[in-house]
C-alpha positions as CSV (number, residue, x, y, z in Angstrom):
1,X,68.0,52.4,10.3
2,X,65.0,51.5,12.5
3,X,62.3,53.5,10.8
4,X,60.1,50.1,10.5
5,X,60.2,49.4,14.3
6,X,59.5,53.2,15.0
7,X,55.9,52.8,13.2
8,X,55.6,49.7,14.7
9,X,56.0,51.2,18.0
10,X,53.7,54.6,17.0
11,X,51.3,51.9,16.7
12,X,51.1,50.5,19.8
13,X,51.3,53.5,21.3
14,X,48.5,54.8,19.5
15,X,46.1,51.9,20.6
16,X,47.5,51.9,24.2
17,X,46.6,55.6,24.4
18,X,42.9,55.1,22.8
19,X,42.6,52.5,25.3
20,X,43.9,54.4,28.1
21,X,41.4,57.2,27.5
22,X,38.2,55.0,26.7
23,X,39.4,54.1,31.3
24,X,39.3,57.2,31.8
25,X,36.1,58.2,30.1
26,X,34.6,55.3,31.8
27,X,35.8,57.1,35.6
28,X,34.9,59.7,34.6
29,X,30.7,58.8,33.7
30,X,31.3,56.5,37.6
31,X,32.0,60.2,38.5
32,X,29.4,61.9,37.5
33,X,27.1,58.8,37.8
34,X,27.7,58.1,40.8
35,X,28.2,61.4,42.4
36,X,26.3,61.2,45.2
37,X,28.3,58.0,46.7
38,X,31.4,59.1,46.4
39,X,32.4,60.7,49.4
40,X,35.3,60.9,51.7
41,X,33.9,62.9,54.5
42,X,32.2,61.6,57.6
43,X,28.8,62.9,57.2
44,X,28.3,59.7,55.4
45,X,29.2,57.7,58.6
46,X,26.3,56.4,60.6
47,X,25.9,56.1,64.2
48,X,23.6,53.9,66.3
49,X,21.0,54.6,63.1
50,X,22.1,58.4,62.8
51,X,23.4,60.2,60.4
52,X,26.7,62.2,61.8
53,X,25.4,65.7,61.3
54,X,22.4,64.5,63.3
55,X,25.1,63.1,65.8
56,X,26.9,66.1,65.8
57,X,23.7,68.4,66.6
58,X,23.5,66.0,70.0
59,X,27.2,65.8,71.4
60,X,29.5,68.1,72.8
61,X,31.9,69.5,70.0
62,X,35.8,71.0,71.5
63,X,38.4,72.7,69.1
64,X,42.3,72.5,69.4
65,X,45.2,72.7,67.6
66,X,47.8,70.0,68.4
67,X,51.5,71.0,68.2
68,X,52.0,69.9,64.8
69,X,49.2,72.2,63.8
70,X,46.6,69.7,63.3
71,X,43.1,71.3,63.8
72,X,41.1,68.6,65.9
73,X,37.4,68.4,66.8
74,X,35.8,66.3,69.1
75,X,32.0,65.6,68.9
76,X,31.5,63.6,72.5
77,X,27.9,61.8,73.4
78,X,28.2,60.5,76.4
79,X,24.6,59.1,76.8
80,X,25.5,56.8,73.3
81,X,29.1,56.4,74.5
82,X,30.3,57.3,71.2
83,X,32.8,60.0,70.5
84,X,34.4,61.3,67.0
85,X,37.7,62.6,66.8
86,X,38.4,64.7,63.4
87,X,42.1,65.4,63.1
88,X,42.6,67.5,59.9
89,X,46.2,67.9,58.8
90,X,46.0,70.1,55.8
91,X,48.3,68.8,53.1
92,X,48.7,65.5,55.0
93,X,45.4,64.5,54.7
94,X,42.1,64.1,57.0
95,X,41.3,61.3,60.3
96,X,38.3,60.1,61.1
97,X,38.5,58.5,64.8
98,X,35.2,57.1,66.1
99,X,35.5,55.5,70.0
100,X,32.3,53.4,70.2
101,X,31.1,51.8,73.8
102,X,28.5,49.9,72.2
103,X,29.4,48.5,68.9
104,X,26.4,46.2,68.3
105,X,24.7,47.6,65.5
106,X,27.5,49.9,64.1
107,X,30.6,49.7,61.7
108,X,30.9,46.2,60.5
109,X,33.5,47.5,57.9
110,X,36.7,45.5,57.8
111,X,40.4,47.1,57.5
112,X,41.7,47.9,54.0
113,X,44.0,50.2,52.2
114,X,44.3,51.8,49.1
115,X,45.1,54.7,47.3
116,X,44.5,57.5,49.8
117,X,42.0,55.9,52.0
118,X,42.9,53.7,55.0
119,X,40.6,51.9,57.3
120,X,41.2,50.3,60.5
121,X,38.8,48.5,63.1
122,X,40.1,47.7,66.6
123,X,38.5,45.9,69.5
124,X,39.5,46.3,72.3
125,X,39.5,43.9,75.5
126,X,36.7,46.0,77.3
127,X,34.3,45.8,74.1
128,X,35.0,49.1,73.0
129,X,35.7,49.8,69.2
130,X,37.7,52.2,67.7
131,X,37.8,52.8,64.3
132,X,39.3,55.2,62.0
133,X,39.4,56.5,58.6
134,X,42.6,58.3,57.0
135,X,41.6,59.9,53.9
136,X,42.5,62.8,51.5
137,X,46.5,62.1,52.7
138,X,49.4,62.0,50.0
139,X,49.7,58.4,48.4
140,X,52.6,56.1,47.2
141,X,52.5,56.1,43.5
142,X,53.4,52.2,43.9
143,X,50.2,51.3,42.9
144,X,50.5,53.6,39.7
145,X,53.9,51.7,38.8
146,X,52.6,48.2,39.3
147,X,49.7,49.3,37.0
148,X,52.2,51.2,34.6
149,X,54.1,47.5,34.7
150,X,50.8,45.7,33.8
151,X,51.0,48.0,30.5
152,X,54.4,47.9,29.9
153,X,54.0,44.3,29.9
154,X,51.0,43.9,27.2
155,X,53.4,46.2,25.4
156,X,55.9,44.4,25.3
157,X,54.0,40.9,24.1
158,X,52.8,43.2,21.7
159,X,56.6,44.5,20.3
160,X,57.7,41.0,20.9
161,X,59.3,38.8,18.2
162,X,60.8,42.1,16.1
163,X,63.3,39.7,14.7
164,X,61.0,37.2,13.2
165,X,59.0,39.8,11.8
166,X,62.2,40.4,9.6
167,X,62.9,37.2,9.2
168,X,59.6,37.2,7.4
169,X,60.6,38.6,3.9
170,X,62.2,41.0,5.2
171,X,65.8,39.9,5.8
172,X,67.2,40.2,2.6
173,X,66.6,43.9,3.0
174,X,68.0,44.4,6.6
175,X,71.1,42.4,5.5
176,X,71.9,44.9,2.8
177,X,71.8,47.9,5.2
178,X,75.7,49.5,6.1
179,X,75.4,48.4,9.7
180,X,76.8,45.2,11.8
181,X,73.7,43.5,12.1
182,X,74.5,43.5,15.9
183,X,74.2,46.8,15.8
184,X,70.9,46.7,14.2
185,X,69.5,44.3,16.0
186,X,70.2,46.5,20.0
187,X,69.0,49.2,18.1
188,X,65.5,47.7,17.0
189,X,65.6,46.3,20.6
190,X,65.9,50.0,21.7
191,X,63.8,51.2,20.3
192,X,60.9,48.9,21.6
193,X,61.9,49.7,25.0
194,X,61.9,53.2,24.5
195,X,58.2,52.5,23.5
196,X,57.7,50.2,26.5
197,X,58.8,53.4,28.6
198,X,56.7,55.6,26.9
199,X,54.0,53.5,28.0
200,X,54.6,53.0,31.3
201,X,54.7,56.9,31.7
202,X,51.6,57.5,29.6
203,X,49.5,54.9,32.2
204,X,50.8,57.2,35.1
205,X,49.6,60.5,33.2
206,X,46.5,59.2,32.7
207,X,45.8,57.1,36.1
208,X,46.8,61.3,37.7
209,X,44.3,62.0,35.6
210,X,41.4,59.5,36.1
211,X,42.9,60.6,40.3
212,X,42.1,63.9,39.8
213,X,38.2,63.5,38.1
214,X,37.7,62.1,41.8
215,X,39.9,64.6,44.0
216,X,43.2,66.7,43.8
217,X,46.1,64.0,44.0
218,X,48.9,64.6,46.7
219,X,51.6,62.6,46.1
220,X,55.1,61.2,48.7
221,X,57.6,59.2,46.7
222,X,60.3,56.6,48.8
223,X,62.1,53.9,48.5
224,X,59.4,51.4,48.5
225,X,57.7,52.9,45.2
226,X,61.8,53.1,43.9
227,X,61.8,49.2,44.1
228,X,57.9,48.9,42.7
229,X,59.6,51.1,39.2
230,X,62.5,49.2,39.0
231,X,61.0,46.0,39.7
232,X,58.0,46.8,37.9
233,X,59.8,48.0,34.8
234,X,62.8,45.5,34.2
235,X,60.4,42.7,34.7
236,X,58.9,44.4,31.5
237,X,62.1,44.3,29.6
238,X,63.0,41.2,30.7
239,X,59.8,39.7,29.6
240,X,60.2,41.5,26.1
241,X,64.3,40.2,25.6
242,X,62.6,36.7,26.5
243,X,60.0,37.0,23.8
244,X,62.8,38.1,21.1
245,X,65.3,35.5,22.2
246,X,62.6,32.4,21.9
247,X,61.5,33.8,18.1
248,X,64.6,35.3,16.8
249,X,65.2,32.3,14.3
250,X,61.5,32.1,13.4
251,X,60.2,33.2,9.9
252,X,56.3,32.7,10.6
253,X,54.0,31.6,13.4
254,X,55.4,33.9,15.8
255,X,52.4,34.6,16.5
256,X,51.4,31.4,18.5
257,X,54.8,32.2,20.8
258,X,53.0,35.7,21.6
259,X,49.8,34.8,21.9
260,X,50.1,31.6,24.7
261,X,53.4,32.8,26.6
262,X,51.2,34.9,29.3
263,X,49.2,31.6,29.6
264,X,52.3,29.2,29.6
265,X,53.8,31.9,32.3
266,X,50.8,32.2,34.5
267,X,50.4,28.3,34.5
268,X,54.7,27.7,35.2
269,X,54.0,30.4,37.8
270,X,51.4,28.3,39.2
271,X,52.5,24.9,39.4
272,X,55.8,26.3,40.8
273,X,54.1,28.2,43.6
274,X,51.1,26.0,44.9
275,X,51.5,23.3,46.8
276,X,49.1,20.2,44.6
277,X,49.4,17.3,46.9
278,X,51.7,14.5,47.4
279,X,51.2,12.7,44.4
280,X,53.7,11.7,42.2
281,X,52.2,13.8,39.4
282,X,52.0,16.9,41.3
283,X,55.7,16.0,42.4
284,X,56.7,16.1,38.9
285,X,55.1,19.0,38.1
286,X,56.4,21.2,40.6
287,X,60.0,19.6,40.1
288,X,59.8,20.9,36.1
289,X,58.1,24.0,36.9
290,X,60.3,25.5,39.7
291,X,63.8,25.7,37.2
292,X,61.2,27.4,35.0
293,X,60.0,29.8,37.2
294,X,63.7,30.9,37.9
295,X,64.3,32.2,34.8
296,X,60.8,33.9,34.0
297,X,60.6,37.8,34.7
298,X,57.2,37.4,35.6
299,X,58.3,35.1,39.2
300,X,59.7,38.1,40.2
301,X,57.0,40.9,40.0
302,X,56.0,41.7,43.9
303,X,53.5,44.3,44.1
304,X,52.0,43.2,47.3
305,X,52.8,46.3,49.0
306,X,51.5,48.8,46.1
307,X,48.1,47.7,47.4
308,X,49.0,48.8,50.9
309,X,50.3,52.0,50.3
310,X,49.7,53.1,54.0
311,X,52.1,50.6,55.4
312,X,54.2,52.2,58.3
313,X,56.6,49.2,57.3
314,X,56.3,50.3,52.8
315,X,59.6,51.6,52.8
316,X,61.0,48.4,53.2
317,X,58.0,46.1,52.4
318,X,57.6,47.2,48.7
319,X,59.8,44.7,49.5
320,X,62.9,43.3,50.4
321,X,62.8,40.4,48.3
322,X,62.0,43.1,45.2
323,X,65.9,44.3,46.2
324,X,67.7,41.4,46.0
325,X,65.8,40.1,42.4
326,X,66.3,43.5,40.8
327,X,69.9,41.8,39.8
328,X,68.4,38.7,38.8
329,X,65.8,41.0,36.7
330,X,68.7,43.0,35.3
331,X,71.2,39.9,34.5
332,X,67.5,38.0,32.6
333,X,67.3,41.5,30.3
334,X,71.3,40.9,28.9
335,X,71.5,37.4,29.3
336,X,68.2,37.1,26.9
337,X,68.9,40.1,25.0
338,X,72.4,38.4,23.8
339,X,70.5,35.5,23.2
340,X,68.3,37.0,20.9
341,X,70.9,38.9,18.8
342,X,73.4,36.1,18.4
343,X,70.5,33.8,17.5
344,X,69.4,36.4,14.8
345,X,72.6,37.1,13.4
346,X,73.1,33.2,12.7
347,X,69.6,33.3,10.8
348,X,70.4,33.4,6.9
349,X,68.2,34.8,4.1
């Protein structure tokens, strides 16, 4: 009954995979490339012009093993007023704690986050800096689903407008078929999102792999990365029942729908969000582009905190406002999925 959209969809999937491994050959030639850069461990840190292990050959070095069972060395040098703290927690990942008295010539690095690396840079009142590296620790995979979302997304542009494509000498033969045409048209519309899905989890086999060229991934999984899936993917869905539902009575140039709605979106998006002035155009502009934003999946992606994975706060920060639009997501994929079947079924051969 859908045997046309199934190749159609084996097609996409086919180019989305070649793609997907032409990024991972390309991480894994940085790899190899650039071997010699790529480091985690603190050897690579420098301090007052030195390289740690010559840092290490001139301090004091303790061992202990915290409570928890966190092995911790200390490398002290009290003539540089510098001291490194190395707190390695097996599974959980390796810190890097460096307590600097004089900071004048050392670690200009700013804070960031991703993946499984965190960096933070505090000074303190006194002058004294403290900075510290987590690394090598178990990640969110919310950056892997807002990624995963990216493809689904280009995906779905891609499936998008399965009813005009029958529409386009085609109909004839899909109204002679024994089925309602309602039910073939939330079958073809299955089917696309099975393919969407199949997507989104071939990006996260291959971002593990591309992960694991560099290191051994460890993985933690909460209610943060939950919303970033949900989000991520019914966004996706939403902006695939939106693509149907605008070309579902179209016979040709369907095409020209696909090709500028990511532009129309991002520039809606736009308008709706930034603030332009006070002028009566830019007044107008935001006034027609806000109601437009409402009803466009891609106003509601948030994948702020995917890119901040070591959040104390990411359970909830992934974020709340991702919660209360899941609904809004999930009431766009029926509300423009109906659209787009009662819109085809009116469409005669």
């Amino acid at each position: 009954m859908t045997y046309v959209e199934w190749l159609r969809v084996g097609r996409c999937l086919k180019w989305t995979a070649i793609a997907l491994v032409a990024c991972v050959a390309l991480v894994l030639y940085a790899r190899f490339g650039f071997a010699n850069l790529i480091t985690h461990e603190p050897t690579y840190l420098e301090i007052h012009g030195m390289s740690f292990k010559q840092f290490e050959r001139t301090a004091q070095t303790t061992h202990s093993v915290l409570a928890d069972g966190t092995k911790r060395t200390v490398f002290s040098n009290v003539r540089q007023g510098v001291s490194v703290t190395v707190d390695d927690r097996g599974y959980w990942g390796q810190r890097v704690t460096v307590v600097d008295r004089d900071p004048t010539q050392t670690f200009r690095a700013r804070n960031f986050s991703f993946g499984d690396l965190n960096v933070r840079r505090t000074i303190l009142p006194n002058g004294t800096l403290i900075f510290s590296i987590d690394s090598s620790r178990p990640e969110h995979l919310a950056y892997y689903f807002a990624a995963a979302a990216f493809v689904a997304l280009i995906v779905a542009t891609v499936l998008g407008a399965p009813f005009a494509r029958e529409n386009e000498g085609h109909l004839e033969i899909a109204l002679t078929k024994p089925v309602r045409r309602e039910t073939l048209g939330l079958a073809t519309m299955a089917t696309d999102v099975a393919g969407m899905a199949a997507a989104f989890v071939l990006t996260i086999v291959f971002f593990t792999i591309g992960h694991t060229i560099f290191e051994a991934p460890r993985y933690v999984f909460d209610a943060g990365d939950a919303l970033v899936l949900a989000g991520g993917f019914l966004a996706a869905v939403g902006w695939y029942a939106l693509l149907c539902a605008a070309t579902a009575s179209m016979r040709r140039a369907y095409g020209v729908i696909l090709g500028l709605s990511w532009p129309v979106a991002a520039l809606i998006s736009i308008f709706a969000s930034s603030n332009f002035g006070a002028s009566p155009v830019a007044r107008v502009l935001h006034a027609i582009a806000t109601p437009i934003a409402w009803v466009l999946p891609f106003s509601y992606l948030h994948f702020d905190a995917a890119f901040d994975v070591s959040a104390e706060t990411h359970a909830a920060g992934a974020g709340l406002s991702s919660l209360q639009d899941l609904p809004i997501l999930l009431a766009l994929v029926l509300i423009y999925g109906a659209v787009a079947i009662v819109t085809w079924r009116r469409v005669e051969a």
